[in-house]
FIVOZA-729707 format. One record per residue: residue number from 1; x, y, z of N, C-alpha, C, O in turn. Coordinates in Angstrom, 1 decimal. Atoms other than C-alpha are relative to their C-alpha. Example, Ala and Ser with C-alpha at 12.3 -4.5 7.8 and 13.67 -1.06 7.14 Angstrom:
! FIVOZA-729707
[1,[0.9,-1.2,0.0],[12.3,-4.5,7.8],[0.9,1.2,0.0],[1.9,1.2,0.7]]
[2,[-0.9,-1.1,0.0],[13.7,-1.1,7.1],[-0.8,1.1,0.8],[-0.3,2.2,0.9]]
//
This chain:
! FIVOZA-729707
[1,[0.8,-1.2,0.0],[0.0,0.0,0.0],[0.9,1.2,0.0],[1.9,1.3,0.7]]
[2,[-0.6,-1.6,0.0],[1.1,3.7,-0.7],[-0.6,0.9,0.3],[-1.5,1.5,-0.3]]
[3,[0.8,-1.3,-0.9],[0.1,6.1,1.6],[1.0,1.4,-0.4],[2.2,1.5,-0.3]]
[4,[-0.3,-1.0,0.6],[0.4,9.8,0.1],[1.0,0.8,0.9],[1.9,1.5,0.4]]
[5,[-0.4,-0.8,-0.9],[1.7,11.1,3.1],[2.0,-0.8,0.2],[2.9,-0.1,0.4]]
[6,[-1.2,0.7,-0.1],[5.0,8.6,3.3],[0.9,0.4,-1.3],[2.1,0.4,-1.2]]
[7,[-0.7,-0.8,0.5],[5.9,10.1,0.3],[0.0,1.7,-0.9],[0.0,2.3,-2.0]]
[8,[-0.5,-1.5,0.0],[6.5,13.4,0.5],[0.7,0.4,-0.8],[1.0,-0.7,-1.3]]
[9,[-0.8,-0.7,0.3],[8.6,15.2,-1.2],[1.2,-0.3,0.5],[2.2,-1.0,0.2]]
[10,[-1.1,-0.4,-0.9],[10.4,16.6,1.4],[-0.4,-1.0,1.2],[-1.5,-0.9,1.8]]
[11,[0.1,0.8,-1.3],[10.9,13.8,4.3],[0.5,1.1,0.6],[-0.6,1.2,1.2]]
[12,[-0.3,-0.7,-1.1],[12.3,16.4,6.4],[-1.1,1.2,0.6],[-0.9,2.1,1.4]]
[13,[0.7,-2.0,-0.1],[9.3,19.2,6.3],[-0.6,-0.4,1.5],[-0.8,-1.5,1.8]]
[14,[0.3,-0.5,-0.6],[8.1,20.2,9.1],[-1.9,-0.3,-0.1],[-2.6,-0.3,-1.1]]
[15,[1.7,0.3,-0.4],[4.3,19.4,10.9],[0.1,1.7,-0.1],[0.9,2.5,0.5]]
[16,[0.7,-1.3,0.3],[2.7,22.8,9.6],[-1.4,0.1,-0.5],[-1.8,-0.2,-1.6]]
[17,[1.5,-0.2,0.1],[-0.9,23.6,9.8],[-0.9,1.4,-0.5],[-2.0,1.9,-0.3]]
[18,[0.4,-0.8,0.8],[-0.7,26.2,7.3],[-0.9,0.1,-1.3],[0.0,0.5,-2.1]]
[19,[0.7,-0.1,0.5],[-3.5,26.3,4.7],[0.6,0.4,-1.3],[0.8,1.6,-1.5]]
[20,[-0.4,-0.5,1.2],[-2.1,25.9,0.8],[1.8,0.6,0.0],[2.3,1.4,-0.8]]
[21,[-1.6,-0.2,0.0],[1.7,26.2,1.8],[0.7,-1.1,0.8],[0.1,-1.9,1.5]]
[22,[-0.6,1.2,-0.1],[4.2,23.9,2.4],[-0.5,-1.2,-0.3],[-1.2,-1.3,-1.3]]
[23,[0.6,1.3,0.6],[3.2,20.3,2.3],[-1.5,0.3,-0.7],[-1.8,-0.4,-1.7]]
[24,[1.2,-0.2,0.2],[-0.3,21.6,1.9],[0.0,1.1,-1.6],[-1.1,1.5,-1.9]]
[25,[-0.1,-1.2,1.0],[0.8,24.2,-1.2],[-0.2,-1.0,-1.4],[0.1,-2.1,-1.6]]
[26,[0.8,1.0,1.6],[-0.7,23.0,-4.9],[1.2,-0.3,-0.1],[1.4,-1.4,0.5]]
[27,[-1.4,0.3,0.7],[2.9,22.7,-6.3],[0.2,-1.2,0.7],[0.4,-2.1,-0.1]]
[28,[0.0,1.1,-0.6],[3.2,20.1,-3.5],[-0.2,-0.9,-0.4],[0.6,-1.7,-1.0]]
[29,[0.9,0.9,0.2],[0.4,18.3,-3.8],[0.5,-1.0,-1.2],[0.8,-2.2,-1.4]]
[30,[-0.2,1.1,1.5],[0.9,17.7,-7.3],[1.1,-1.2,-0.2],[1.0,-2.3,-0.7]]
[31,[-1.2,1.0,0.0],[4.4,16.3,-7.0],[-0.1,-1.3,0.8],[0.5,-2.3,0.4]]
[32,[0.7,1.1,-1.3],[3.1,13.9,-4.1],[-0.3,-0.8,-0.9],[0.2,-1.9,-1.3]]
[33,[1.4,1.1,0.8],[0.1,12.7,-6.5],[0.8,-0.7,-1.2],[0.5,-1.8,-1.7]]
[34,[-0.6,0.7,1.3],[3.1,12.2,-9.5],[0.9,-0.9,0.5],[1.2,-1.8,-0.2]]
[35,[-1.2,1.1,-0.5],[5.8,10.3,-7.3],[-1.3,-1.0,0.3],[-1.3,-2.1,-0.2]]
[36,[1.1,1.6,-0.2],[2.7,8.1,-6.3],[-0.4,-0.6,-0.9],[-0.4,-1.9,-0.7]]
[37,[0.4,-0.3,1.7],[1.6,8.1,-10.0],[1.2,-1.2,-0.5],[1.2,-2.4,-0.9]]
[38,[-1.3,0.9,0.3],[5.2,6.8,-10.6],[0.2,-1.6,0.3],[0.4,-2.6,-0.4]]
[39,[-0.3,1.1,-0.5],[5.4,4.5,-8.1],[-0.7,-1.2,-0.2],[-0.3,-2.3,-0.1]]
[40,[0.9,1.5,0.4],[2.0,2.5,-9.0],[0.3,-0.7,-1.0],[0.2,-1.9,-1.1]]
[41,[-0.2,0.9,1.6],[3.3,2.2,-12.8],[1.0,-0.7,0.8],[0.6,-1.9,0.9]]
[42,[-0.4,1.3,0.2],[6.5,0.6,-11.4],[-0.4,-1.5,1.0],[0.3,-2.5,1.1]]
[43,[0.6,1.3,-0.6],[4.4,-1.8,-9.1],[-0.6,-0.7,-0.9],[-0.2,-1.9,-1.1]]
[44,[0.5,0.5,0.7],[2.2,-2.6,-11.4],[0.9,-0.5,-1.5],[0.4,-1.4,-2.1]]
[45,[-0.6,0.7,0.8],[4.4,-3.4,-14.0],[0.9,-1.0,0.7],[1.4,-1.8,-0.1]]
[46,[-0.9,1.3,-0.3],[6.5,-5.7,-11.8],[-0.9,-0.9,0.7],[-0.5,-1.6,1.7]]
[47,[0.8,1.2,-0.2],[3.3,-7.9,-11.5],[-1.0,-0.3,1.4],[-1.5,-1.4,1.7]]
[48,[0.4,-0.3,-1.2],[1.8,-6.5,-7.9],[-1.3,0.8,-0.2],[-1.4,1.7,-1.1]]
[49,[0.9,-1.2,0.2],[-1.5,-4.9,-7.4],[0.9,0.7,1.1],[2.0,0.5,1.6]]
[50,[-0.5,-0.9,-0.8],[-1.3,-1.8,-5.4],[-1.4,1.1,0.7],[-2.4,1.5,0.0]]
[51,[1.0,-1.2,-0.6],[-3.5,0.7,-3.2],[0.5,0.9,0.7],[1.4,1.0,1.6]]
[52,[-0.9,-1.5,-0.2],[-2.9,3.8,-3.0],[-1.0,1.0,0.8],[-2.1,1.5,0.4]]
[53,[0.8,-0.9,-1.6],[-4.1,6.0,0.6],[0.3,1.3,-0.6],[1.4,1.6,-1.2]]
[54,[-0.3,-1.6,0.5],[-4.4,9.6,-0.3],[-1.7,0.5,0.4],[-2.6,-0.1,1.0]]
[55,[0.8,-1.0,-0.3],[-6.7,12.2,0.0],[-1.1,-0.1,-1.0],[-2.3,0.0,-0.7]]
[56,[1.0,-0.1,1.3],[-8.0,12.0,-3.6],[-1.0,1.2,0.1],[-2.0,0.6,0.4]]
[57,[0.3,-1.2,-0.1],[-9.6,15.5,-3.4],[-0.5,0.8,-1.0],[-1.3,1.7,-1.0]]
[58,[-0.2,-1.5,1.2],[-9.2,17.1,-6.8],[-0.6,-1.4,-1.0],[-0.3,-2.6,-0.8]]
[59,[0.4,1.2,0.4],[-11.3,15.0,-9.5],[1.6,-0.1,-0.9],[1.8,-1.2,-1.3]]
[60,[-1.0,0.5,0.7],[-7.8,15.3,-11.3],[0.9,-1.0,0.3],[1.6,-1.7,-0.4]]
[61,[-1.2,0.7,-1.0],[-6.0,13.7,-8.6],[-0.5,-1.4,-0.9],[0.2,-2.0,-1.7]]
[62,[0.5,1.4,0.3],[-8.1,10.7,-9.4],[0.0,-0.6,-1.3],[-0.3,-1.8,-1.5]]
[63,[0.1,0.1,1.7],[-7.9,10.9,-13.3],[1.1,-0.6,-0.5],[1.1,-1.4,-1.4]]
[64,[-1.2,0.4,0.3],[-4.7,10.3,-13.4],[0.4,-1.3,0.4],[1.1,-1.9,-0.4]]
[65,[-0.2,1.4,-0.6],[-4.5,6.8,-11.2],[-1.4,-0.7,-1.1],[-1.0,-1.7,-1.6]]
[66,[0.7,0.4,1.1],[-7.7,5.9,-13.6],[0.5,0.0,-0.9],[0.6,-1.1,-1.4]]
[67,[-0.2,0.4,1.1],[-6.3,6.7,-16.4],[1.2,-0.8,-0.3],[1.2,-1.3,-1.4]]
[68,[-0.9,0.9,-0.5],[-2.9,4.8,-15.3],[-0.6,-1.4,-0.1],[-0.2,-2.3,-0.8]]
[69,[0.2,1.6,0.1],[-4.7,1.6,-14.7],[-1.1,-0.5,-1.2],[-1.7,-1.6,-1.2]]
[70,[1.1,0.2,1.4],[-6.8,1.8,-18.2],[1.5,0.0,-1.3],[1.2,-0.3,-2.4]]
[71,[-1.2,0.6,0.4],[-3.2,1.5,-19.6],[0.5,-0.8,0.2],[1.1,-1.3,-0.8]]
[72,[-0.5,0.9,-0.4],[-2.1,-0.7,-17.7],[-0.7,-1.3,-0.1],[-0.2,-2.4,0.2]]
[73,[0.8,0.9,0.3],[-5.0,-2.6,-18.5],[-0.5,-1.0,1.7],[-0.7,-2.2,1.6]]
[74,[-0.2,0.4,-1.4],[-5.5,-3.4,-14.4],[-1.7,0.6,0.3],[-2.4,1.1,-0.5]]
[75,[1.4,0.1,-0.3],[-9.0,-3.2,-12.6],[0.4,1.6,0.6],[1.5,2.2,0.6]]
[76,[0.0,-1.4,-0.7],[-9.8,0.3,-10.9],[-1.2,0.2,0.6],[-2.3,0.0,0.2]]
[77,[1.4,0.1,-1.1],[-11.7,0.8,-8.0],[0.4,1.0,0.9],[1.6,1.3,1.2]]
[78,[-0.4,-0.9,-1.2],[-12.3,3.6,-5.2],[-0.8,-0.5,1.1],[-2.0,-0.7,1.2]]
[79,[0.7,0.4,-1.4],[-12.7,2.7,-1.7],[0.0,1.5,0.5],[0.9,2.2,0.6]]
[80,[0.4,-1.5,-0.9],[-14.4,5.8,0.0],[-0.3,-0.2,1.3],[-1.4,-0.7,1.7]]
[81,[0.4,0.0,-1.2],[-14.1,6.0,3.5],[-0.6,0.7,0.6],[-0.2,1.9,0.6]]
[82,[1.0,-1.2,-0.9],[-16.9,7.8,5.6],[0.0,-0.2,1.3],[0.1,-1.2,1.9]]
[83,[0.1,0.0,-1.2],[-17.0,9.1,8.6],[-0.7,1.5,0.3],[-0.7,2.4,-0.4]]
[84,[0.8,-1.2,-0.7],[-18.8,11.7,10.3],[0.8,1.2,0.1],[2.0,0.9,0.0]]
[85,[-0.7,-1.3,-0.5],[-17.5,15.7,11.0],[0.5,-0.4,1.0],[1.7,-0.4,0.9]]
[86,[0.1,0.0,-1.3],[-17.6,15.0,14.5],[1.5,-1.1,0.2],[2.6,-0.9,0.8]]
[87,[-0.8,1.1,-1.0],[-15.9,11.6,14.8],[1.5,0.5,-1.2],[2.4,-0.4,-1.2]]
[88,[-1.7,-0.1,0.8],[-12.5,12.9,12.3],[0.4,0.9,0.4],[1.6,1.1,0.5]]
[89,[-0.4,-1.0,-1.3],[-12.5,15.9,14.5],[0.7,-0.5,1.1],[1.8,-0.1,1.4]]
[90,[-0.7,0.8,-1.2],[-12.1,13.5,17.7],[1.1,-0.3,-0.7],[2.2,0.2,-0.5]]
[91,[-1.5,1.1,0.8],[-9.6,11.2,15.4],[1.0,1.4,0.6],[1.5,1.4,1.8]]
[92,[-1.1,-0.5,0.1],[-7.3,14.0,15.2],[0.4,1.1,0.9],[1.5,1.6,0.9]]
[93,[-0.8,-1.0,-1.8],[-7.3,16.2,18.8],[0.1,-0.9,0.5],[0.7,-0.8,1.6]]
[94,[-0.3,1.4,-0.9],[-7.4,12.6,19.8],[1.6,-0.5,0.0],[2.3,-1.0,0.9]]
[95,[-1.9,0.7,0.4],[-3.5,11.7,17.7],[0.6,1.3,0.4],[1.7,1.2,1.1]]
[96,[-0.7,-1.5,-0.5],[-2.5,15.4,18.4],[0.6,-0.2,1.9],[1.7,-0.4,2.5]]
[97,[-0.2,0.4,-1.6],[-3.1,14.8,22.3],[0.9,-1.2,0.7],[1.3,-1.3,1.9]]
[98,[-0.4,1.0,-0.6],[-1.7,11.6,22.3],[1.9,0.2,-0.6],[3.0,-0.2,-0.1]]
[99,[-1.5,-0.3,1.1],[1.6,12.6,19.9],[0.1,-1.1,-0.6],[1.2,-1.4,-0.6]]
[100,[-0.1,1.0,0.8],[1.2,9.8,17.9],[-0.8,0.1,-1.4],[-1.5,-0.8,-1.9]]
[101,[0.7,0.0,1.0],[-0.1,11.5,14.9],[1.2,-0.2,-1.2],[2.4,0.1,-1.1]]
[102,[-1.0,0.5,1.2],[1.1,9.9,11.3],[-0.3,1.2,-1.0],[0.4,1.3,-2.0]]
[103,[-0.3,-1.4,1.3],[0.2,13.3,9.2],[0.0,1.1,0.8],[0.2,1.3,2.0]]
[104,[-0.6,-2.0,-0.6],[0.5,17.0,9.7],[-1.5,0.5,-0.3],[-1.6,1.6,-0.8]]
[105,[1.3,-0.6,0.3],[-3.2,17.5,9.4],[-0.9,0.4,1.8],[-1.2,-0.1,2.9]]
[106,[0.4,-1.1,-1.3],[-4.7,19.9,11.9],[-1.7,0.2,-0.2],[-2.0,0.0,-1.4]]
[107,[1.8,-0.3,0.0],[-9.1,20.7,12.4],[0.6,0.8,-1.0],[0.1,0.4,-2.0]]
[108,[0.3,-1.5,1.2],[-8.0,23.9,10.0],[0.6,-1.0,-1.0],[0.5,-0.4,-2.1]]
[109,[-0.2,0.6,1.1],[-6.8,21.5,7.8],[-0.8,-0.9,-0.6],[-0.6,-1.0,-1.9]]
[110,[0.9,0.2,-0.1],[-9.3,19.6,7.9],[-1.3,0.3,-0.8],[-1.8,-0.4,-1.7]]
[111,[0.8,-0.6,0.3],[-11.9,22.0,7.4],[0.2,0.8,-1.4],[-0.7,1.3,-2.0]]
[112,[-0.8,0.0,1.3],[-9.9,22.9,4.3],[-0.6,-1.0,-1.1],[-1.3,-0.7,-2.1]]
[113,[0.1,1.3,0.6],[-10.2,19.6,2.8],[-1.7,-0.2,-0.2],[-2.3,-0.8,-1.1]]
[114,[1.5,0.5,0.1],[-14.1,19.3,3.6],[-0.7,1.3,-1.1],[-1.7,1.2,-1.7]]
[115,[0.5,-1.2,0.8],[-14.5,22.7,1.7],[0.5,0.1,-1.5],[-0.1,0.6,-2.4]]
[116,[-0.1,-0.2,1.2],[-12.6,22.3,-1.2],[0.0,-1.4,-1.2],[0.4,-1.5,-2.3]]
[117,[-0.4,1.3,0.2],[-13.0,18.5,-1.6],[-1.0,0.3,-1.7],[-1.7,1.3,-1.7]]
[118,[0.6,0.1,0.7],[-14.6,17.7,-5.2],[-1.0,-2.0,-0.4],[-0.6,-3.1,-0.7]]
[119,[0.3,1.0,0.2],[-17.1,15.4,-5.5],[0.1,-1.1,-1.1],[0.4,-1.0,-2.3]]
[120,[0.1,1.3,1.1],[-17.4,11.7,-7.0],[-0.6,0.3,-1.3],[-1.8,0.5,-1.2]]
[121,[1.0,0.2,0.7],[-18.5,11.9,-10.6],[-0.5,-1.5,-0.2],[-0.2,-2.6,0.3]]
[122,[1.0,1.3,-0.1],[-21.3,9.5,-11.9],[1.1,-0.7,-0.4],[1.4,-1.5,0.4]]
[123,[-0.5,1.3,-0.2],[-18.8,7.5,-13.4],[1.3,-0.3,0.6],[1.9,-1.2,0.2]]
[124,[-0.3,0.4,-0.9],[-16.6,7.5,-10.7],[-0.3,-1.1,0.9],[0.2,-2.2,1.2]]
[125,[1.3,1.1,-1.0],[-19.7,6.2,-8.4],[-0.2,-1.1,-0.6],[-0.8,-2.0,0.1]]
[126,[0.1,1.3,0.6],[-19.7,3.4,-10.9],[1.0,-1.0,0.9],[0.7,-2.1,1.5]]
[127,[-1.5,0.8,-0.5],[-16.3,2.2,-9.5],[0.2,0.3,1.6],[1.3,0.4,2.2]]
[128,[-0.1,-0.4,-1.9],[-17.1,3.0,-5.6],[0.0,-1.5,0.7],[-0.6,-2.5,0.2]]
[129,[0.6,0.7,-0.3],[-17.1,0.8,-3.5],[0.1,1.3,2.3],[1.1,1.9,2.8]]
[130,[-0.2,-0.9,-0.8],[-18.0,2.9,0.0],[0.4,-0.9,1.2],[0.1,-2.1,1.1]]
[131,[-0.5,0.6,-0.9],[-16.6,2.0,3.3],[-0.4,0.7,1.5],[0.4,1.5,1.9]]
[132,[0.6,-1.0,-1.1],[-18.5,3.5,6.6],[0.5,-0.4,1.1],[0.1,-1.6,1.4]]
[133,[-0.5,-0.2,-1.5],[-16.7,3.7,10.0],[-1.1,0.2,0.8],[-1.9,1.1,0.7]]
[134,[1.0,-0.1,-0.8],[-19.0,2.7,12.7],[1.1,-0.3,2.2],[1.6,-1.2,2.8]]
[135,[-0.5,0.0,-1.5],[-17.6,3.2,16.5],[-1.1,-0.8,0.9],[-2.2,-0.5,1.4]]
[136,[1.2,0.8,-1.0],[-19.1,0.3,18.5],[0.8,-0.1,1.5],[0.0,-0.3,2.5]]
[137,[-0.5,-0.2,-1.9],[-17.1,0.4,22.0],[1.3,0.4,0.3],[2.1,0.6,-0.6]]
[138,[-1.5,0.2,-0.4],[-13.9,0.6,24.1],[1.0,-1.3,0.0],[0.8,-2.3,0.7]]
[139,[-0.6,1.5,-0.4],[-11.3,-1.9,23.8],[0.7,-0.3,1.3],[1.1,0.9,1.6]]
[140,[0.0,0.4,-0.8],[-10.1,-3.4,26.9],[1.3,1.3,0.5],[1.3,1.7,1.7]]
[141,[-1.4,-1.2,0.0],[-6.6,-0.4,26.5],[-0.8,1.4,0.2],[-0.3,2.4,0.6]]
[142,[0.1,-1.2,0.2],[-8.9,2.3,26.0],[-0.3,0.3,-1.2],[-1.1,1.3,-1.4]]
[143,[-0.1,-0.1,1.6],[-8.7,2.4,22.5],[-1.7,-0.2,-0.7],[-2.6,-0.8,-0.1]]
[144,[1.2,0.7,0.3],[-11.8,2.2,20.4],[-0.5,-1.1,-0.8],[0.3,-1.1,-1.8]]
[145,[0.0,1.0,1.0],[-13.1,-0.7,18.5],[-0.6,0.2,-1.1],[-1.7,0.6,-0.8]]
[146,[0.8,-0.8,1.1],[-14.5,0.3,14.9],[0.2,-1.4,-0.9],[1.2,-2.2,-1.0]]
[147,[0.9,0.6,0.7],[-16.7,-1.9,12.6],[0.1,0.8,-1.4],[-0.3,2.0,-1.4]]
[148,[0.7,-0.5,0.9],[-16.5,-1.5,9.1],[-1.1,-0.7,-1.1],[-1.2,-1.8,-1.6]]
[149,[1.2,0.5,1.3],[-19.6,-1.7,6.5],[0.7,0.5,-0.7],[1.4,1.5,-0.6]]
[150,[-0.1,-0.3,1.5],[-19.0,-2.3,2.7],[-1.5,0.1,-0.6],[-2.6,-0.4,-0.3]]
[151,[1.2,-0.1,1.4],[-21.3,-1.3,-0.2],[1.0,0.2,-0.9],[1.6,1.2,-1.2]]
[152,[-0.6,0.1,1.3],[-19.8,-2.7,-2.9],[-0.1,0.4,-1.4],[-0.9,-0.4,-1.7]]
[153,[0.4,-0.9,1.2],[-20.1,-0.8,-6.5],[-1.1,-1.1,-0.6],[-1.1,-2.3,-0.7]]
[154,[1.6,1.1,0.7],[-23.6,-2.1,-8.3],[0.9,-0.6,-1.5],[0.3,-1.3,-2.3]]
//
């Protein structure tokens, strides 16, 4: 799996919860979305599927890993994870508080992402399959235990 966030750019940058600069600045982004871009073709050509964690945000972001595996002649599917305002709020003054957060994303960053996100097109939603985060208790640490529901693409 390739999580967006692992490759950075810059491994050294700095947690900054600035809005459109640094890790968060388009020029970024883009390079993020093309070393990932990169990295699927050479997985996929050395005979591996691959899934790729990201943000997916911009419908271009997503055009580009579609139109990659319609070359590659490879299946293409988007798992959409849902979750509530509320409970990705907790998630993240929850990894803040605890110092064990794996990205540099802050509530203002956040709230960024929920405002400028662009939705699924239809034939996107063809290729969904959605994934809903349901919070059913405490685990025995403290921690919580989460259930997930699929709805797999019709």
């Amino acid at each position: 799996m390739l999580k967006g966030n692992d490759y950075s750019l810059n491994q050294n940058r700095q947690k900054n919860d600035e809005i459109n600069q640094g890790i968060y600045s388009a020029e970024h982004t883009r390079q993020t979305y093309q070393k990932l871009a990169d990295l699927t073709s050479s997985i996929i050509n050395a005979g591996f599927s691959v899934f790729v964690d990201a943000t997916f945000l911009k419908l271009e972001q997503r055009a580009v890993f579609q139109k990659l595996a319609e070359e590659k002649q490879v299946t293409f599917s988007i798992l959409d994870f849902q979750g509530t305002e509320a409970e990705l709020n907790r998630r993240i003054t929850q990894r803040k508080q605890h110092g064990n957060d794996v990205s540099e994303a802050t509530l203002a960053v956040l709230q960024e992402q929920i405002k400028t996100a662009q939705p699924l097109t239809e034939d996107e939603q063809k290729m969904l399959c959605k994934i809903f985060l349901l919070l059913l208790n405490l685990q025995p640490n403290g921690q919580p235990r989460f259930i997930f529901d699929t709805f797999p693409p019709h």
